[in-house]
VEXPA-129875 format. One record per residue (C-alpha): residue number from 1; residue in three letters; x, y, z. Coordinates in steps of 0.5 Angstrom, whole numbers. Layout:
N
{rec NUM, "ALA", {X, Y, Z}} ...
This chain:
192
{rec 1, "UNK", {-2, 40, 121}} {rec 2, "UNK", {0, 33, 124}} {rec 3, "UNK", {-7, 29, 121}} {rec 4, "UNK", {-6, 32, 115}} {rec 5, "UNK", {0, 28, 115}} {rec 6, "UNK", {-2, 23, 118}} {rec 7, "UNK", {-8, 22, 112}} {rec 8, "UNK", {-2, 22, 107}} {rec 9, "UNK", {2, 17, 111}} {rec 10, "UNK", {-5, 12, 109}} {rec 11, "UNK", {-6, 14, 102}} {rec 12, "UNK", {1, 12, 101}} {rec 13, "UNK", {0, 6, 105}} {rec 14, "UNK", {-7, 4, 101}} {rec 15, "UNK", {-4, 7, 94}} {rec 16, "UNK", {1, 0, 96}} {rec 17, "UNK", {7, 6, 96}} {rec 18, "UNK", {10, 4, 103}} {rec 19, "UNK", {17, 6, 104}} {rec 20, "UNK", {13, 14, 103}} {rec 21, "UNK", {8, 11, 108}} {rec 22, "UNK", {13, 10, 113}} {rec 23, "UNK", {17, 16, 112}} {rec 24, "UNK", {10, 21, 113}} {rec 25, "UNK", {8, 16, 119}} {rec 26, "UNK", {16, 17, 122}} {rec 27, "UNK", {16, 24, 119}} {rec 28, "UNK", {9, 25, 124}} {rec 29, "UNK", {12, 21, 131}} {rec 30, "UNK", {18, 26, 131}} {rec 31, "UNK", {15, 33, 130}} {rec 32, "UNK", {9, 32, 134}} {rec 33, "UNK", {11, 27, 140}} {rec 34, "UNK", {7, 30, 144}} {rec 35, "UNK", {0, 30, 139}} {rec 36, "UNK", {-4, 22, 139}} {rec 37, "UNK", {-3, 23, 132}} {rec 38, "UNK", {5, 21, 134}} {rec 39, "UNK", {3, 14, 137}} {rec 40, "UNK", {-2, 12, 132}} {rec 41, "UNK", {3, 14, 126}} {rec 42, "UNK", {8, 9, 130}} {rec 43, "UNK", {3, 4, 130}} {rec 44, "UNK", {1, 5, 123}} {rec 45, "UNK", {9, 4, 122}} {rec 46, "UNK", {9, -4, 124}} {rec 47, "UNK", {2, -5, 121}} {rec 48, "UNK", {7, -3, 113}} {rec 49, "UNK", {13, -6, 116}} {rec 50, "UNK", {8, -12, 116}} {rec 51, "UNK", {4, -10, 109}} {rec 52, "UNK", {12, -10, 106}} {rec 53, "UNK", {13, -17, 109}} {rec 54, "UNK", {18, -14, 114}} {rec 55, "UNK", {18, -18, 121}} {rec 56, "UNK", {24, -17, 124}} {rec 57, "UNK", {23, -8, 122}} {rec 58, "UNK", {16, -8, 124}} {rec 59, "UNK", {18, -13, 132}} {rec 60, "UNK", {24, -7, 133}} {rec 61, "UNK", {18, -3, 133}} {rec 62, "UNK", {14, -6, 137}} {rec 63, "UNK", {19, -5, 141}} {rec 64, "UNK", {21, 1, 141}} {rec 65, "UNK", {13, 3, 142}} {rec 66, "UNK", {12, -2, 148}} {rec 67, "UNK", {18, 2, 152}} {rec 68, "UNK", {15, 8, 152}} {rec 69, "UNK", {12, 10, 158}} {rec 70, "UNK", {5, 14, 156}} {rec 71, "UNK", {2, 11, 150}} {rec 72, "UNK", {-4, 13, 150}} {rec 73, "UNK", {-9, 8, 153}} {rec 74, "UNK", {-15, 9, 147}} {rec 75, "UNK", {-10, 7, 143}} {rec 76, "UNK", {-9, 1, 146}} {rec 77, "UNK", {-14, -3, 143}} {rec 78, "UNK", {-10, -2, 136}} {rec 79, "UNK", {-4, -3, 139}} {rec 80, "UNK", {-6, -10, 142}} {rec 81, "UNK", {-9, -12, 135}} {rec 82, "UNK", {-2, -10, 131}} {rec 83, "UNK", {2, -14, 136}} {rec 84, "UNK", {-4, -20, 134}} {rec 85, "UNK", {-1, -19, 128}} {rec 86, "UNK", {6, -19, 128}} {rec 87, "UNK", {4, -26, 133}} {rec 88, "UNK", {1, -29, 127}} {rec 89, "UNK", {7, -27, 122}} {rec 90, "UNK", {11, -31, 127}} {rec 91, "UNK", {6, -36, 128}} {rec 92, "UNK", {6, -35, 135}} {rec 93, "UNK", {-2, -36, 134}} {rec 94, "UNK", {-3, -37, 143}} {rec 95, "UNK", {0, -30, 144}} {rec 96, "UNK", {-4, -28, 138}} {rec 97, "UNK", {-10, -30, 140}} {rec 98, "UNK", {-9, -28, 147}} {rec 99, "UNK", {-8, -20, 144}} {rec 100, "UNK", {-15, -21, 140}} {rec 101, "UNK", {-18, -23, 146}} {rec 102, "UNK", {-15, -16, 151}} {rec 103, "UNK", {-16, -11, 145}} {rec 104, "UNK", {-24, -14, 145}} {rec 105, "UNK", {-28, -11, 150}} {rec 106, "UNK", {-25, -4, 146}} {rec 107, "UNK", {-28, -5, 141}} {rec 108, "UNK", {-35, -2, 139}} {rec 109, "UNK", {-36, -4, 131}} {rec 110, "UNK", {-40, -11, 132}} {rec 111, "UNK", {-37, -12, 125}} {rec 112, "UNK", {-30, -12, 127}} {rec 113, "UNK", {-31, -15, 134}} {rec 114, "UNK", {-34, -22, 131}} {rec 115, "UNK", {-28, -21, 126}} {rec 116, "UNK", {-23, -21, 130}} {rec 117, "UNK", {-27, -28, 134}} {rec 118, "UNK", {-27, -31, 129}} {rec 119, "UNK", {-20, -30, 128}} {rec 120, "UNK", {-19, -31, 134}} {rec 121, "UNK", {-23, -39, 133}} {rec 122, "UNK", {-19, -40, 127}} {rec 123, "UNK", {-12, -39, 131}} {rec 124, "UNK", {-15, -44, 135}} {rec 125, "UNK", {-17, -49, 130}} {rec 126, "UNK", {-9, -48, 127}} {rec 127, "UNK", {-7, -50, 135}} {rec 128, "UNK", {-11, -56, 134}} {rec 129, "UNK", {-15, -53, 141}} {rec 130, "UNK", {-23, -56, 137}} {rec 131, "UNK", {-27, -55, 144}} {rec 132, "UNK", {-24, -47, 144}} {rec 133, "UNK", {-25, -46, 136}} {rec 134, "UNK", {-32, -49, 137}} {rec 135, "UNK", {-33, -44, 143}} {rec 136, "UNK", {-31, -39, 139}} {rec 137, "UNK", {-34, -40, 133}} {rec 138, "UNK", {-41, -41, 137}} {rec 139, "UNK", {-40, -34, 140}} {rec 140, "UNK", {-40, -31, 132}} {rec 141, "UNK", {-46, -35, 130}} {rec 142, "UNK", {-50, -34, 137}} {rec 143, "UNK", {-50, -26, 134}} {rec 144, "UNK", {-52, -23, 127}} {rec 145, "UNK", {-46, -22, 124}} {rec 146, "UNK", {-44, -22, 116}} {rec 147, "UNK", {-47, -29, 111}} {rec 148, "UNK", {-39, -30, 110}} {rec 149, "UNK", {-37, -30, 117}} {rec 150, "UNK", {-43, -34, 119}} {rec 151, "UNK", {-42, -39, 113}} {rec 152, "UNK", {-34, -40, 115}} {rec 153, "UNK", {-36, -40, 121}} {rec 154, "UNK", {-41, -47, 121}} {rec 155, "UNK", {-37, -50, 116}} {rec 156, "UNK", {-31, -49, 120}} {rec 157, "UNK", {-34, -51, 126}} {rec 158, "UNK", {-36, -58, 122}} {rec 159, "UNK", {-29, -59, 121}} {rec 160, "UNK", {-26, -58, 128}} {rec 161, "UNK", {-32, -63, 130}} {rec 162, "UNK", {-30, -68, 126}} {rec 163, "UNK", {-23, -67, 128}} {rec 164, "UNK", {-27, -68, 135}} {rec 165, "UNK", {-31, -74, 133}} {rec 166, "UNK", {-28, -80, 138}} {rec 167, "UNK", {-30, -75, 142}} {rec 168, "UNK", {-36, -72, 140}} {rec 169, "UNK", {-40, -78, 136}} {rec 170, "UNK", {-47, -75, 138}} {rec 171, "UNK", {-45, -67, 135}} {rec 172, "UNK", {-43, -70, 129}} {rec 173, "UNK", {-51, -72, 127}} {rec 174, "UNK", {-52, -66, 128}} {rec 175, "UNK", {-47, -62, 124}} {rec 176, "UNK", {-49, -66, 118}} {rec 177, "UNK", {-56, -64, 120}} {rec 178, "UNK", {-53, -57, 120}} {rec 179, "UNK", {-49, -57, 113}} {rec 180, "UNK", {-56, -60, 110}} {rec 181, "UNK", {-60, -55, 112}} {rec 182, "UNK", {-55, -51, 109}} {rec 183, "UNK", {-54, -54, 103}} {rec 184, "UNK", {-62, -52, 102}} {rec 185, "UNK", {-61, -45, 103}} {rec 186, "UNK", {-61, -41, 96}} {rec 187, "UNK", {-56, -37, 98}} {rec 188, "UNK", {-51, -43, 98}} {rec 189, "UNK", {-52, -46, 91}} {rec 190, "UNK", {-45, -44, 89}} {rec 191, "UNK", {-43, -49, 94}} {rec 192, "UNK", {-47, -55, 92}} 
């Protein structure tokens, strides 16, 4: 059956065989064009495009995908966080960002949501946009996320306030109580 199929299209794609990876995932969007599976498999053929380090395949992709009237709106979500991607491999980190933002509300992993925030604070940080980095960043840690994510994140934010400190003088006080307070905790005595 076309899952199936599409199953071995990602054992292939996480086992590192990608040229098998596509051919399963196009082998899948060409004999059940009118199953869900086909539009997943496409996308999954830009996401190993990209995983090869091919942009210019994986952009003709995107684009044969987005002239397709019916793509099925559940999947669209998944199709804004590939085109996120491929923006950030082209560098265009304004449309990318813009992507994550749009494919945000759909989903339902809390895990997933404050990563791709966080994703989202780091293109705008690389923008040199601080004050919308710092918003963001703030967004990840105003929730209970993952240690990692919640330690990048201050750090992060640190580093776009100091960027800011002409203009935020009174925040860096409070940034460097923040990295103390930080540095007390066990948890980061490898950071020390």
């Amino acid at each position: 059956s076309d899952n199936c199929y599409f199953l071995m299209g990602k054992a292939r794609f996480y086992k590192g065989q990608h040229s098998k990876a596509i051919q399963m995932f196009r082998y899948v969007s060409s004999k059940y064009k009118e199953r869900p599976t086909a539009s997943r498999s496409k996308v999954w053929v830009v996401k190993t495009y990209l995983k090869q380090g091919n942009l210019t395949d994986a952009r003709a992709m995107l684009t044969n995908i987005q002239s397709q009237d019916q793509f099925p709106q559940d999947l669209q979500y998944k199709l804004n966080l590939t085109k996120a991607a491929v923006a950030i491999q082209e560098g265009s980190y304004e449309s990318a960002r813009r992507q994550l933002r749009t494919a945000l509300p759909a989903v339902s992993n809390n895990d997933l949501e404050y990563r791709y925030r966080f994703i989202m604070a780091q293109l705008s940080q690389e923008m040199d946009a601080y004050r919308k980095a710092i918003k963001t960043y703030n967004e990840v840690l105003s929730k209970r996320t993952r240690y990692e994510l919640a330690f990048h994140s201050k750090i992060n934010k640190a580093a776009c306030y100091k960027e800011r400190a002409d203009e935020a003088p009174r925040k860096i006080d409070k940034v460097q109580a923040d990295l103390r307070q930080m540095l007390k905790d066990d948890k980061n005595v490898d950071y020390k």
